[in-house]
DRENKEGU-273706 format. One record per residue: x, y, z of N, C-alpha, C in turn; residue in one letter; residue number from 1. Coordinates in pm, whole numbers, plus 32768, in hexadecimal, padded with zeros to 4 digits. Example, Ala and Ser with C-alpha at 12.3 -4.5 7.8 and 13.67 -1.06 7.14 Angstrom:
REM residues 2
neast;nnorth;nup;caeast;canorth;caup;ceast;cnorth;cup;res;n
8527;7DC7;830C;84CE;7E3E;830C;8528;7EB6;830C;A;1
8505;7F1F;82C4;8557;7F96;82CA;850A;8003;8313;S;2
This chain:
REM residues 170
neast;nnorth;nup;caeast;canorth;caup;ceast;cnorth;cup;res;n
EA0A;AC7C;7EA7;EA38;ACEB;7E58;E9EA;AD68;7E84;X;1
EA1B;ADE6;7EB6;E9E6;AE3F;7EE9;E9AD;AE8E;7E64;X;2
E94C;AF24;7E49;E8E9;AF47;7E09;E960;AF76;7DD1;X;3
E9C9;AFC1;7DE0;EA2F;B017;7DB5;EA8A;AFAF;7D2E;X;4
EA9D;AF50;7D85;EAD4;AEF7;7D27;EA7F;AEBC;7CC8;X;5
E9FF;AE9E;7CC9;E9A5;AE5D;7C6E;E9A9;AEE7;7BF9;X;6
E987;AF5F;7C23;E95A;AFD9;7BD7;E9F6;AFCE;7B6A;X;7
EA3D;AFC6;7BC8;EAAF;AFDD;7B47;EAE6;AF73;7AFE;X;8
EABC;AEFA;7B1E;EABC;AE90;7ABD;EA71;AE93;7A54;X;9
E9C6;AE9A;7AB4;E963;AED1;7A1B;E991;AF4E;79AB;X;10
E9DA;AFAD;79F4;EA16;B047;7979;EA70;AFCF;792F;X;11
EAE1;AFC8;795D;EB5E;AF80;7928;EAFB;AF25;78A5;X;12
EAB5;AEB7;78D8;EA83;AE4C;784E;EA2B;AEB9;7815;X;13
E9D4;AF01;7819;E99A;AF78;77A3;E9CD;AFA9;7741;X;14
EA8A;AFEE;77A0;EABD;B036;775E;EB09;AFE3;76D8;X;15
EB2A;AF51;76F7;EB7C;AF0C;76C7;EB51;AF15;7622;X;16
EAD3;AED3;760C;EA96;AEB4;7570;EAB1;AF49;7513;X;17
EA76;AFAD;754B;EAB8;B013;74E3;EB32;B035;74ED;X;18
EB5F;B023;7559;EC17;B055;7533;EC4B;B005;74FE;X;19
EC48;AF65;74F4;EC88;AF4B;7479;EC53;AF41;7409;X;20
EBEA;AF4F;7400;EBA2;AF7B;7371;EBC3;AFDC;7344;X;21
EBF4;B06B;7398;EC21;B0C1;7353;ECA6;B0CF;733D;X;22
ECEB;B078;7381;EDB1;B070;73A2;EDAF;B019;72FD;X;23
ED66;AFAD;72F3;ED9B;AF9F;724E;ED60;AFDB;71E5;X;24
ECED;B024;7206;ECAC;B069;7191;ED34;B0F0;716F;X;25
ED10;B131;71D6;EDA3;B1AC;71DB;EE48;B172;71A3;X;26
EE68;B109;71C7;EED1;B0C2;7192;EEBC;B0DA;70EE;X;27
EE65;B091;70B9;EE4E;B083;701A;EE38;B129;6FEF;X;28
EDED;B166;7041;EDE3;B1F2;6FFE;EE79;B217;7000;X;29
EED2;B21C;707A;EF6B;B253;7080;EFB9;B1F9;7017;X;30
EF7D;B184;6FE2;EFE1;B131;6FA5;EFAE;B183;6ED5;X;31
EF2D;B1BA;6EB4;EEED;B1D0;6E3D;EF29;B25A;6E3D;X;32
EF46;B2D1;6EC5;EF7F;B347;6EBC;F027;B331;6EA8;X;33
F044;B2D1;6EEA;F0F3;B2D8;6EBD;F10D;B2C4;6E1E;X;34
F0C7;B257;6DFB;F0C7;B235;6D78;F0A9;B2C7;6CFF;X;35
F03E;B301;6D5F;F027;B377;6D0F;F08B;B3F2;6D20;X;36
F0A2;B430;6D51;F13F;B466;6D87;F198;B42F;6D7D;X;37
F1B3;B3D5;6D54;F273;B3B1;6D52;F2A3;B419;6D54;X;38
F286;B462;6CAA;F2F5;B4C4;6C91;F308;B52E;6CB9;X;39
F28C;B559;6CE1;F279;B5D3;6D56;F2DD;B5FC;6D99;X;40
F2E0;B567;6DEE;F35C;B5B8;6E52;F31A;B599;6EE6;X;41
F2A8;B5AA;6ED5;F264;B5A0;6F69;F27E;B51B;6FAD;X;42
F2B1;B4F0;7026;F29B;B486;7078;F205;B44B;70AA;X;43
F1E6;B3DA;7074;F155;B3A2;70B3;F177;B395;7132;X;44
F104;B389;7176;F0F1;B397;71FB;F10B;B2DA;7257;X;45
F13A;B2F1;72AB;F165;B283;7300;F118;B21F;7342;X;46
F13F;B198;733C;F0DA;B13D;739E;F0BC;B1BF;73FE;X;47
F114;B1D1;7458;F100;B1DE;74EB;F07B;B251;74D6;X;48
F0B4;B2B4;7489;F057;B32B;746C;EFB1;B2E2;7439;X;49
EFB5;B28B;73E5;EF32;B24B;73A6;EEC8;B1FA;7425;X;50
EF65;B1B8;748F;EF2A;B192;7508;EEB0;B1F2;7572;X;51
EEF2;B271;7561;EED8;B2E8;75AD;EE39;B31E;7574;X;52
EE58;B333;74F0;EDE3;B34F;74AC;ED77;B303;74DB;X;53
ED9B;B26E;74A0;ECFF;B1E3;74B3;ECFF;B1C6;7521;X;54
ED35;B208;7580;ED08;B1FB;7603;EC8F;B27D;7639;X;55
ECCF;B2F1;760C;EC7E;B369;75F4;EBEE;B355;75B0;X;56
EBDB;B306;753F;EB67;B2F3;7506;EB36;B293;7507;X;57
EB55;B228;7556;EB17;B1AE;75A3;EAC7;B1CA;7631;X;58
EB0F;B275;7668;EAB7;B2AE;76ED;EA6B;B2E6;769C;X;59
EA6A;B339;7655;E9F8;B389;7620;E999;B35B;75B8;X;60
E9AD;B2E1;7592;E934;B2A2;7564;E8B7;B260;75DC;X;61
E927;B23E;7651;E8D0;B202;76C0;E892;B29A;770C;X;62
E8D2;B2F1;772D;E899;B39E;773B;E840;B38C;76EB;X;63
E858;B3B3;7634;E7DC;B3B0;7616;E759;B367;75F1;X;64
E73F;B31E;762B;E715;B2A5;7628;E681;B2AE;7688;X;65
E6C0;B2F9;7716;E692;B31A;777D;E626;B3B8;7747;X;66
E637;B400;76D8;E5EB;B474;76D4;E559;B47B;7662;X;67
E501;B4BB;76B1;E475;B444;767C;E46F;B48C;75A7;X;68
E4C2;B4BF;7598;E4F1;B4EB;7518;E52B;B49D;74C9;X;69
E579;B431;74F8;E5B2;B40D;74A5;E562;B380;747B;X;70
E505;B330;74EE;E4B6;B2B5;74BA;E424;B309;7498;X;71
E3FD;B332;7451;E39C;B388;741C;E342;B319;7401;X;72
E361;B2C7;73BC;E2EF;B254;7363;E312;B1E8;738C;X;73
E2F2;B1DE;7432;E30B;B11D;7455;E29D;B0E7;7439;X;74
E223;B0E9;73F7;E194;B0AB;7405;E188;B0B4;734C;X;75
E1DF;B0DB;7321;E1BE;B0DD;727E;E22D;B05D;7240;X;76
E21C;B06B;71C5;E276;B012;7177;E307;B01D;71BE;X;77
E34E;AFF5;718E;E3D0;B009;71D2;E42B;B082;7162;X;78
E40B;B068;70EF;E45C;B0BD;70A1;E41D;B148;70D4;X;79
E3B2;B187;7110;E3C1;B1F3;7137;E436;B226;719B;X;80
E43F;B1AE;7204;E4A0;B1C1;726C;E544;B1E3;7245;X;81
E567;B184;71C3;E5AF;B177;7194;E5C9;B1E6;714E;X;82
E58D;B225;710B;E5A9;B27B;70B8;E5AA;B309;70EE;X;83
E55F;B312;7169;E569;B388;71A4;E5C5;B388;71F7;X;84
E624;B331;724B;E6A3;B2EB;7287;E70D;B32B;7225;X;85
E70D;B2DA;71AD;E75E;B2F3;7141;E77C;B39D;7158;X;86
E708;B3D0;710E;E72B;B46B;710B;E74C;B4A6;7179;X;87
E71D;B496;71EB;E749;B4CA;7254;E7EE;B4C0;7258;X;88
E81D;B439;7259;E8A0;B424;7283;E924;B45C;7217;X;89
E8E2;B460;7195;E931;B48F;7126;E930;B527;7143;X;90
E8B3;B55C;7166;E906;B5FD;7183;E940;B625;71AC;X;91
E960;B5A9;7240;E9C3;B5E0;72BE;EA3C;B584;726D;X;92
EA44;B531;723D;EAE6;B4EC;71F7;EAC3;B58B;71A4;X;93
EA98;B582;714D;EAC3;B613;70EF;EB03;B690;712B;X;94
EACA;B6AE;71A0;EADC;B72A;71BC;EB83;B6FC;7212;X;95
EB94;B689;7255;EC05;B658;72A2;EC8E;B641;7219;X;96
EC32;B62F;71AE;ECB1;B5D8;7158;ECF8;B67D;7116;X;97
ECAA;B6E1;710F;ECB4;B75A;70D7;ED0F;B7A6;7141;X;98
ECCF;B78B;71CE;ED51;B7D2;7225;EDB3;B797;7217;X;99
EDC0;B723;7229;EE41;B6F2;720D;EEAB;B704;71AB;X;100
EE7A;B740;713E;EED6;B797;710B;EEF1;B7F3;70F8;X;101
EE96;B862;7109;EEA2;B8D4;7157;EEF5;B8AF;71A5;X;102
EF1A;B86C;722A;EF7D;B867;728D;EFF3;B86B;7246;X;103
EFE4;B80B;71C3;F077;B829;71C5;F0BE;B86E;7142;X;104
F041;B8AF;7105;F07C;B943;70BF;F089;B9CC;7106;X;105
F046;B9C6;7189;F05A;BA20;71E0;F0CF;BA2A;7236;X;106
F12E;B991;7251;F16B;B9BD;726D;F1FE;B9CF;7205;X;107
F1EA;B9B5;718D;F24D;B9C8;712A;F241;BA77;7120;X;108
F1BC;BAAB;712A;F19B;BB4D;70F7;F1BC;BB77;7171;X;109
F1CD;BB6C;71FE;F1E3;BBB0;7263;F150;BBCE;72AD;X;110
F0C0;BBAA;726A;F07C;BBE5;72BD;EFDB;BBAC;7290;X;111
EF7E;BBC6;72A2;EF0A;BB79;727B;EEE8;BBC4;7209;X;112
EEC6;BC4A;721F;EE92;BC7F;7190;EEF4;BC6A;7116;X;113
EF63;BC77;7120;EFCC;BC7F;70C8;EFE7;BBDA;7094;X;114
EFC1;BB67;70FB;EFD0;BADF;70C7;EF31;BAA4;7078;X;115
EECB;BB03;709B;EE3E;BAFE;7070;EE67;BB15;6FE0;X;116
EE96;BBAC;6FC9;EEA6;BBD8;6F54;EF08;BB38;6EC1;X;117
EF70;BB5F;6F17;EFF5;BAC9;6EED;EF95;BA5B;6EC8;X;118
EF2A;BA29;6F07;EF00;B9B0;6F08;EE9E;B9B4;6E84;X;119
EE4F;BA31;6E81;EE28;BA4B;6E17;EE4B;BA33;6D8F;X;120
EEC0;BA63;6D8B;EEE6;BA91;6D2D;EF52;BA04;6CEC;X;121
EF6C;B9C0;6D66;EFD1;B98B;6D32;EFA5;B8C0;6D53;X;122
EF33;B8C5;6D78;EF1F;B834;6D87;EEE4;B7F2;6D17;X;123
EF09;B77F;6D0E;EEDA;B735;6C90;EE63;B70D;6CAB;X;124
EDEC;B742;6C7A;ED53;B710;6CAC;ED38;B680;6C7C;X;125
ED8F;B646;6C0D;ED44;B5D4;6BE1;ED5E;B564;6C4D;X;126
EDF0;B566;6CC3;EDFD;B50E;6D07;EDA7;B54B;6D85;X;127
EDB1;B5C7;6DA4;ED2E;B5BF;6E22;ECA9;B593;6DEB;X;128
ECAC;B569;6DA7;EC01;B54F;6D70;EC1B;B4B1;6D53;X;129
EC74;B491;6D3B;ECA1;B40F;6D36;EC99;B3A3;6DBA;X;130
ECD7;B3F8;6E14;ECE4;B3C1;6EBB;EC62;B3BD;6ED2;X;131
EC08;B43B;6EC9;EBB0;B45D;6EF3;EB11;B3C9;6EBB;X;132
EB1A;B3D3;6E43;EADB;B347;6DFE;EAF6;B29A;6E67;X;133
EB8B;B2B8;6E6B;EB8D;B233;6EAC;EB6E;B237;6F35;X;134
EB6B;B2A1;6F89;EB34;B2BA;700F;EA96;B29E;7003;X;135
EA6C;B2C7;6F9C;E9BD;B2C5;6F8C;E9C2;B258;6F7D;X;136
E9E6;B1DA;6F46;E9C1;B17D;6F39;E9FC;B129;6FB9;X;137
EA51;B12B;7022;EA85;B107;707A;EA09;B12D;70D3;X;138
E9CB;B1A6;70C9;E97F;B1AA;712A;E8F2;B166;710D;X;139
E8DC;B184;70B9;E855;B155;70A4;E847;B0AE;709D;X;140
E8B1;B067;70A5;E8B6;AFC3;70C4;E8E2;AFCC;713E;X;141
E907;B021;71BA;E912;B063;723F;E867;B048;725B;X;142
E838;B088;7217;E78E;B0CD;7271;E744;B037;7213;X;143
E74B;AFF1;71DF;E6F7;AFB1;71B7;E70A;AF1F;7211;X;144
E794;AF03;7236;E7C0;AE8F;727A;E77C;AEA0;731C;X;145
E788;AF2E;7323;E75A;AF63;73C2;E6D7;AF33;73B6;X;146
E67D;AF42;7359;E5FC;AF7D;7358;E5CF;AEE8;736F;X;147
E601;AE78;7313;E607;ADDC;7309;E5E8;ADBB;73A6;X;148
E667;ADFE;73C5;E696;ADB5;7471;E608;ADD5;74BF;X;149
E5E9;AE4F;74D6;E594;AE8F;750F;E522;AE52;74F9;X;150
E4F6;AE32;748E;E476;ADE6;745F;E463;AD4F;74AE;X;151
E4C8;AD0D;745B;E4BC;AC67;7462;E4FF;AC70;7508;X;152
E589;ACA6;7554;E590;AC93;75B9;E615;AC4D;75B2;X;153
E69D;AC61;7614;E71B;AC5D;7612;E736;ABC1;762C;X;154
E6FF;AB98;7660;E6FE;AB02;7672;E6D2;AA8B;75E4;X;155
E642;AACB;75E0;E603;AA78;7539;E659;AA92;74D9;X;156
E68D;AB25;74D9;E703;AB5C;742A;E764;AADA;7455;X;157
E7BB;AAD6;74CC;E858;AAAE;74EA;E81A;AA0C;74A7;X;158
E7B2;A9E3;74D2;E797;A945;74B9;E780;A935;743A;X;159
E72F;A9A6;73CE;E725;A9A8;7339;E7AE;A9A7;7318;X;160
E80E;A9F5;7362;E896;AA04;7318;E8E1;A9D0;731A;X;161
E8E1;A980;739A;E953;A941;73AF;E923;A8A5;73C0;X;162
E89C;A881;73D6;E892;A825;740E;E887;A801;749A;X;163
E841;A793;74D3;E82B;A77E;751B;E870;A774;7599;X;164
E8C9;A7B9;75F3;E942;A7A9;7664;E90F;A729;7693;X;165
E9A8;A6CE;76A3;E9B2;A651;76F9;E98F;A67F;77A9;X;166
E954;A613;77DA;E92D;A633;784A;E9B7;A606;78B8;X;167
E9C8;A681;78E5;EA5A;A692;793E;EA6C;A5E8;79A4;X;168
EAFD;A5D3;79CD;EAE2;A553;79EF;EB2B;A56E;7A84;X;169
EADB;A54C;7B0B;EB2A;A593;7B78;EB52;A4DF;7BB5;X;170
C-alpha cells in the first residue's frame, strides 16, 4: 500500500466516528425541529442535506482537534477537557445554528440586513433554544466519549464495548 493510499485510509477511518455520530445526532435534532414547526410551514432539512452537514462537522472536529486550543487540559481530569471541548464546540454549533436561519430569513427578506432584522423579530426563541439545548447535550456526550477514547485508547474502548473480536480465520 503506497503512503498516499495509507494517508487517506487513516483520514477516511478518523473521519468516520464523528460523522456518524453527528449524521444521527443532527437527524434527531431535524426530527425535534420538524416536530417543533409543523405548523410553521417551514420544511425540515433533508437526509442528503444532514449528510452534508455531519460530514462538514466530522472534518472540523478532526481540524479542530489538531489546534493546540482546543486540547487545553490533556494532563488534568478529563472533565476539564470535556468541558472546555463542550464550550468551544457549542459556540461554533451556536453561531452555525443562528446562520442558518438567518440564511433563510434572508432569503425570504431579499437581503442579510433586512432577513437579520425578519429573524429578529419574527423567530420563535423558545425552539432555537430548544434545538440549541439538545445540540449541548449531543455535544457534550460528543467530547466526553472522545475524551474516553483518547484516554483508555481505540482498541481497549472497542474491546470494553463490544467485546473481545474473534480471531479472523484464514
Amino acid at each position: 500500500m503506497s503512503k498516499v493510499t495509507a494517508k487517506i485510509k487513516e483520514e477516511f477511518l478518523a473521519l468516520l466516528p464523528p460523522t456518524i455520530y453527528f449524521f444521527i445526532a443532527l437527524h434527531i435534532v431535524g426530527l425535534v425541529r420538524a416536530l417543533l414547526i409543523k405548523a410553521t410551514g417551514f420544511s425540515p432539512l433533508s437526509t442528503a442535506s444532514i449528510a452534508v452537514a455531519a460530514l462538514v462537522l466530522g472534518k472540523s472536529v478532526l481540524i479542530a482537534e489538531l489546534l493546540p486550543v482546543i486540547n487545553r487540559y490533556p494532563q488534568k481530569p478529563l472533565i476539564y477537557n470535556v468541558g472546555w471541548k463542550t464550550m468551544m464546540y457549542l459556540v461554533v454549533s451556536l453561531l452555525i445554528h443562528y446562520l442558518e436561519r438567518l440564511y433563510e430569513f434572508s432569503r425570504q427578506a431579499g437581503g442579510m440586513v433586512a432577513g437579520n432584522k425578519k429573524l429578529l423579530a419574527e423567530m420563535v426563541w423558545p425552539h432555537f433554544w430548544a434545538v440549541q439545548i439538545i445540540l449541548a447535550l449531543m455535544i457534550f456526550m460528543y467530547c466526553v466519549g472522545n475524551e474516553l477514547v483518547r484516554v483508555i485508547g481505540k482498541d481497549r474502548m472497542r474491546r470494553m464495548f463490544f467485546g473481545p473480536l474473534p480471531l479472523p480465520v484464514f
